[in-house]
C-alpha positions as CSV (number, residue, x, y, z in Angstrom):
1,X,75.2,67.7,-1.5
2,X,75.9,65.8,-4.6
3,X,77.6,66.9,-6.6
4,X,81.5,64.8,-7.1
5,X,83.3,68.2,-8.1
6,X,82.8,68.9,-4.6
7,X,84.1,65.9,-2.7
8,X,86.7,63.1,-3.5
9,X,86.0,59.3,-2.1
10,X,88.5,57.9,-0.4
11,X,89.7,54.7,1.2
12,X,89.9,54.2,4.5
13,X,93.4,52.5,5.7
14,X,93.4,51.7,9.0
15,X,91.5,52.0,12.3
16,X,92.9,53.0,15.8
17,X,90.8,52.4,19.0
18,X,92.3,54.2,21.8
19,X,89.2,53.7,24.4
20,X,85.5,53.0,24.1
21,X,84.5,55.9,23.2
22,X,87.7,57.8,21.0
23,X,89.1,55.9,17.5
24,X,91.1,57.5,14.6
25,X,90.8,56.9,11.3
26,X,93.2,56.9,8.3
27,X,92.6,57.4,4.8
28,X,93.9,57.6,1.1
29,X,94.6,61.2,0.6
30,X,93.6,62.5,-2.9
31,X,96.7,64.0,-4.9
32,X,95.0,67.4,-5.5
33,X,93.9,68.0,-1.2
34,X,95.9,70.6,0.0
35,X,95.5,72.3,3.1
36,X,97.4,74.2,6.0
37,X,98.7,72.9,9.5
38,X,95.6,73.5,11.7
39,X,92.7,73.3,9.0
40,X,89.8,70.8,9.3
41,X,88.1,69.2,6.3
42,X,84.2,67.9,5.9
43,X,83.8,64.5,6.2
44,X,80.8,62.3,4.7
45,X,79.4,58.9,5.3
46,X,77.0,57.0,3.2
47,X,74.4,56.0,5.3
48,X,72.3,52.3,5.0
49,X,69.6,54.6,2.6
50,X,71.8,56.1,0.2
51,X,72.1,59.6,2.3
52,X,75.4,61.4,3.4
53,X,76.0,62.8,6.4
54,X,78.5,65.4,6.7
55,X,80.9,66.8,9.7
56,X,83.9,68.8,10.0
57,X,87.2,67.0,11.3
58,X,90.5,68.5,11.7
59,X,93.7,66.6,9.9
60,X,95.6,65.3,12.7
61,X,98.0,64.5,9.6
62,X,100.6,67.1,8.2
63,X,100.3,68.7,5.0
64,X,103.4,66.5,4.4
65,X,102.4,63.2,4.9
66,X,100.7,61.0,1.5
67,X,97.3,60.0,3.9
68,X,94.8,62.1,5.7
69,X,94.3,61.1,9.7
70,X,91.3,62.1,11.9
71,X,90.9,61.9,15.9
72,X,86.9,61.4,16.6
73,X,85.1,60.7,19.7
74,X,82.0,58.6,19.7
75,X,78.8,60.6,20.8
76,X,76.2,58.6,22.1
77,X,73.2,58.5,19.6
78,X,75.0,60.6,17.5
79,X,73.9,60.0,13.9
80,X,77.6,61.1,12.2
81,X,80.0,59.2,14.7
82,X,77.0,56.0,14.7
83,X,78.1,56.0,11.2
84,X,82.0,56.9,11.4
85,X,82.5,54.4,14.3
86,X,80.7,51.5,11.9
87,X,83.3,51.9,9.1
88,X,86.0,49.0,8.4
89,X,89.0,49.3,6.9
90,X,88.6,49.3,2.9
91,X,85.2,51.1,2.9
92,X,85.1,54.6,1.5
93,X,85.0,58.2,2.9
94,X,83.8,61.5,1.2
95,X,86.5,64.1,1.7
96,X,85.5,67.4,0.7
97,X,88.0,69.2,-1.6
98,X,88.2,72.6,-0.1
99,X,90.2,72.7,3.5
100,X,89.0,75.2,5.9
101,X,89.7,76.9,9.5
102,X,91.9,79.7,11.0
103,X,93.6,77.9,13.6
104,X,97.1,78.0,11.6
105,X,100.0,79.6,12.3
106,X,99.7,82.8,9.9
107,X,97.0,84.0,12.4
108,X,99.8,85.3,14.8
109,X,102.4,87.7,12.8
110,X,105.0,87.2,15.7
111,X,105.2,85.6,19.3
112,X,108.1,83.5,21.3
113,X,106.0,81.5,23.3
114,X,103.4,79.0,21.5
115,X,101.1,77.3,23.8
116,X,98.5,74.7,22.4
117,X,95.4,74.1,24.4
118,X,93.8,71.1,23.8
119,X,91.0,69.2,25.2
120,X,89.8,65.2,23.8
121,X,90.0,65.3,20.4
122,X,90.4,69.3,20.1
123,X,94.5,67.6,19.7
124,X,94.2,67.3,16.2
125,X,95.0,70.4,14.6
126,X,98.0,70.5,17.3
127,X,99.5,67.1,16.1
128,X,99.5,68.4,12.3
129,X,100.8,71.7,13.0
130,X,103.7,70.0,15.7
131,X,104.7,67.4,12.3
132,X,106.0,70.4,10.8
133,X,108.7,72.5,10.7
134,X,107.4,76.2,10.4
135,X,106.0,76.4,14.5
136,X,109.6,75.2,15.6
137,X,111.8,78.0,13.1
138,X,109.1,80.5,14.2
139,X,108.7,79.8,18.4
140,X,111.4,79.5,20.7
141,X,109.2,77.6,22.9
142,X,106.1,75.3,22.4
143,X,104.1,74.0,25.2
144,X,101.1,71.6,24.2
145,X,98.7,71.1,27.2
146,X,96.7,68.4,26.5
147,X,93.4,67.2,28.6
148,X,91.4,64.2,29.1
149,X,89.1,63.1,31.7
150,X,91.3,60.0,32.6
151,X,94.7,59.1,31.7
152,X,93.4,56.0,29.1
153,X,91.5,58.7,27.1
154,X,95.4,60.6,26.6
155,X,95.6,59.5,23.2
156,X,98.5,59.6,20.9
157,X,101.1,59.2,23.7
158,X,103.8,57.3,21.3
159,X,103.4,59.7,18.8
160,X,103.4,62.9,21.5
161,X,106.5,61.6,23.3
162,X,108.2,60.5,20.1
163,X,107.9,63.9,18.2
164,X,111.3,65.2,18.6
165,X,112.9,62.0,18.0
166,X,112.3,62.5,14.2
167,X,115.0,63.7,11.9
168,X,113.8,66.8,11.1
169,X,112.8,67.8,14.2
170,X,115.7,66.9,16.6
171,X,117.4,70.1,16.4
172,X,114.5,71.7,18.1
173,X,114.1,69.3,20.8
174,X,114.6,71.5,23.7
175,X,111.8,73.8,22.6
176,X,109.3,71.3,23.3
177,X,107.1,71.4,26.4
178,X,104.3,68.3,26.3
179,X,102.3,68.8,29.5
180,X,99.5,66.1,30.1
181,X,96.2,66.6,32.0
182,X,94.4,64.8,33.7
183,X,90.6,65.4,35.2
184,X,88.9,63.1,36.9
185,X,92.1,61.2,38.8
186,X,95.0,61.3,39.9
187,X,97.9,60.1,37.4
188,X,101.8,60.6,38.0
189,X,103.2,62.0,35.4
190,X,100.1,64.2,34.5
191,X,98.7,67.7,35.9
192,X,95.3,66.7,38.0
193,X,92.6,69.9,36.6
194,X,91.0,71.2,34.0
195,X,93.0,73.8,31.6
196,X,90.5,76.4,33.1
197,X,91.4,75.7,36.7
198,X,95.3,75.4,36.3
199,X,95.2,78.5,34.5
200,X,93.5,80.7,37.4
201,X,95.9,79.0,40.0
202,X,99.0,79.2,38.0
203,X,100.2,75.7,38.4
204,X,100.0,75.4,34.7
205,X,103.1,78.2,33.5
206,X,104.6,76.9,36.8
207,X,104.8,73.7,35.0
208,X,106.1,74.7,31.7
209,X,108.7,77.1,33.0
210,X,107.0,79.8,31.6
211,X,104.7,83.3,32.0
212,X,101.5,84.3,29.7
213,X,102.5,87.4,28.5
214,X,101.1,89.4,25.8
215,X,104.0,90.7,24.4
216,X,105.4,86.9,24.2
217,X,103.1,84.5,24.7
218,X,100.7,83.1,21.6
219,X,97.8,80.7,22.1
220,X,95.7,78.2,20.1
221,X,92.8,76.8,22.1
222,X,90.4,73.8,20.2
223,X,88.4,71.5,22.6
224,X,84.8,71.8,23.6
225,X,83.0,75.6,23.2
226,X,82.6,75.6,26.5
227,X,86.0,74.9,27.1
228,X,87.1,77.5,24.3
229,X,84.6,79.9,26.2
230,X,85.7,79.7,29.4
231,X,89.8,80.0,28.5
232,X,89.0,83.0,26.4
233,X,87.6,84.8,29.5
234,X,90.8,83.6,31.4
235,X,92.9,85.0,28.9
236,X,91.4,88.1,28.0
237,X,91.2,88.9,31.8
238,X,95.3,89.2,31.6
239,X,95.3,91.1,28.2
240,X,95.4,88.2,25.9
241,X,93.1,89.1,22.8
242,X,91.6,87.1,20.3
243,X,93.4,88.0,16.9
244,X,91.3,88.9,13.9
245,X,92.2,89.8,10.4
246,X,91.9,93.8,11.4
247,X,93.3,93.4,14.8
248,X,96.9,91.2,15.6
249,X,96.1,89.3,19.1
250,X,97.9,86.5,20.6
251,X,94.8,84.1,20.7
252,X,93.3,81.9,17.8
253,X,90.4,79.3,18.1
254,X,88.4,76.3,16.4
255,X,85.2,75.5,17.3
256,X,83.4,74.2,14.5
257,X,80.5,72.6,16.6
């Protein structure tokens, strides 16, 4: 792809590390990009020989805010993230123009309960859709479960725990349920399992104060597919469909591996 009415090139901003292997990255955000709580956007990177290689990346921004933000991982050998991971502060950054993805909120026509599923950098979507104000006049509750394999790879704490702290959002404080997961040790503060496991057993409504029910209970789930897979199961094993255009359900996905 080369053609520039598809893509816009912006600057990058600023850099966050959070651990060896997960960074964000900020960027100029073109005044035309518009896009949805929950939508992803294609990324490219010019490599050393002139090429561009392209990859899908949720804004972990809100629609509100005047930059775009991403949450990537580093994969080993991995010819995008090689690239992504290489970029310094003033370089540039092909941003698609058209914003894609279902995992928003208009996929779920009613619902109390919100839960949020996350797994490494499958938090993205969550963090732009949590900036706003629509999933807090809409749910009653929200409970984002977020997991890592150790507690240095829970990135975003600051922002996480500081949410409802921000003017807009204080009145909705107590709707907020941030649970923190943990895989590989034990951390206090943090649920020790994957989302999977604390599903089966329970622990994981025990710890949010709260049951998985269809008529209530919505879910967004964005991680790894295997991840994505294996929830899904869990979920549709106690009623819990995936919703589709023809058929209202109380589950939405990303998975745009």
């Amino acid at each position: 792809m080369t053609s520039d009415d598809k893509f816009t090139q912006q600057t990058l901003t600023s850099i966050q590390v959070w651990s060896p292997s997960l960074f964000s990255l900020r960027c100029t955000r073109d005044a035309g990009f518009r896009f949805r709580a929950g939508q992803f956007a294609r990324l490219g990177v010019a490599k050393a020989d002139g090429s561009v290689v392209w990859r899908a990346y949720s804004m972990a921004s809100a629609p509100h805010d005047e930059f775009l933000e991403f949450f990537s991982i580093v994969v080993p050998g991995g010819e995008f993230t090689s690239e992504l991971s290489r970029l310094q502060v003033g370089d540039s950054l092909l941003v698609e123009k058209q914003a894609l993805g279902f995992l928003t909120l208009d996929r779920f026509a009613d619902g109390r309960d919100l839960w949020l599923l996350a797994s490494g950098t499958g938090l993205a979507p969550f963090l732009s859709i949590l900036q706003g104000l629509e999933v807090w006049q809409r749910f009653a509750r929200v409970v984002l479960a977020y997991s890592a394999r150790t507690a240095s790879e829970l990135a975003y704490q600051p922002r996480i725990h500081g949410l409802m702290q921000q003017e807009h959002l204080q009145e909705y404080a107590e709707r907020f349920v941030y649970l923190p997961l943990v895989t590989r040790e034990q951390v206090p503060g943090c649920l020790h399992g994957r989302i999977t496991s604390l599903l089966g057993s329970g622990e994981l409504e025990q710890a949010a104060g709260l049951n998985l029910d269809p008529a209530h209970s919505r879910l967004m789930i964005c991680g790894n597919p295997q991840m994505i897979d294996d929830t899904r199961a869990l979920l549709k094993q106690r009623d819990l469909q995936l919703s589709l255009t023809r058929r209202p359900g109380q589950v939405a996905v990303e998975n745009y591996w």
